[in-house]
N, C-alpha and C positions, 0 to 999 in steps of 0.2 A: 587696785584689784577691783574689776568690773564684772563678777560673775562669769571668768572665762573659766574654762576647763583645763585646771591647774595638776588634776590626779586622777587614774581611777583605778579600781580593784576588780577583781575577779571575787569572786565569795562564792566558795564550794565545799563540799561536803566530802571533798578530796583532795583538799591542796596541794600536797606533796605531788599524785599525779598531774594536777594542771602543771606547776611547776617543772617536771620535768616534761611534760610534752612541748612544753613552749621552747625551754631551754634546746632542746633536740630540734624542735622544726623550723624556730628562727632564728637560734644562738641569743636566746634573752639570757642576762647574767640576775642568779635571782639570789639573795644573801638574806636570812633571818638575824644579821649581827646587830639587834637595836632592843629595844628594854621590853620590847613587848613578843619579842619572837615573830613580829610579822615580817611576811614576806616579800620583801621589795624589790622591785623589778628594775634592771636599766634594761631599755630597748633598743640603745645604740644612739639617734637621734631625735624621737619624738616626746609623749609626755612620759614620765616616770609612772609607773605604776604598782600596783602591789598583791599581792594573794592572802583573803581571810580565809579563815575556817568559818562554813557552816554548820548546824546540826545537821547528824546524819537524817538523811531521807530528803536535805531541803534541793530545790531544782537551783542547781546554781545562774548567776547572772551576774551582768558586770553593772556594775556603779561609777556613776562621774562625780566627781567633786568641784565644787566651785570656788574660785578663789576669791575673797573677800575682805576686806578692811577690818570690819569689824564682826565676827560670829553672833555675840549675843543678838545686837542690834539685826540682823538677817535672821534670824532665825521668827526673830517677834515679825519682823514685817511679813516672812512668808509664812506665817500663822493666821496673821491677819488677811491674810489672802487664799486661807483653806489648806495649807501643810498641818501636816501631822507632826509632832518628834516620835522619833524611831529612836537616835541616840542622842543625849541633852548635851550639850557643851560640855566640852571636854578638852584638857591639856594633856596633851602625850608626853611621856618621858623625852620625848626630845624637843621640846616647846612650842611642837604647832598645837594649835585648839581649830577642834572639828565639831561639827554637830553632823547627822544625820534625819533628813526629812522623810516624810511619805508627799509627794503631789498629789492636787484633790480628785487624780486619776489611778491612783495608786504606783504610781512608780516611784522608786525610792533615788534621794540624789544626798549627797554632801554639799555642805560649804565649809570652810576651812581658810584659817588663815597661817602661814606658813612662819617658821621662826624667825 
């Protein structure tokens, strides 16, 4: 895993609605069956995706994830290179471990390594 773009999310402050407008306009199948109630996308062929809940009021945006070998080790280099953590390393019930950064322009990206 080289840092390609392995995942990304939608995070809105209306998930349910994103989730059924996608599902209606481009037949995305979107299932919350996994330990944390997120919302995960198949989009037919391309990358998998998923839908967080925001707090209300926040403007939602989409997030990339990067796939990676090792999270710890990524997360310290892109600190060392001006990211922020937004989410610290973390194992999901289903055994991928993600983190979440800010870029030293503020845009926020995942790295993740998958189970």
């Amino acid at each position: 895993m080289n840092g390609s773009v392995v995942q990304w999310q939608f995070v809105s402050s209306r998930p349910e609605e994103v989730a059924g407008f996608y599902a209606k306009a481009f037949g995305w199948k979107v299932t919350a069956a996994n330990g944390l109630g997120y919302r995960q996308v198949s989009a037919g062929d391309g990358i998998e995706g998923g839908i967080w809940p925001a707090p209300p009021g926040t403007q939602g945006f989409v997030q990339l994830f990067l796939g990676v070998a090792d999270v710890e080790a990524s997360v310290a280099r892109a600190v060392t290179f001006g990211a922020e953590i937004v989410v610290p390393v973390t194992t999901l019930p289903d055994g991928d471990t993600m983190a979440v950064l800010r870029d030293p322009t503020g845009v926020t990206f995942g790295v993740m390594r998958k189970r």
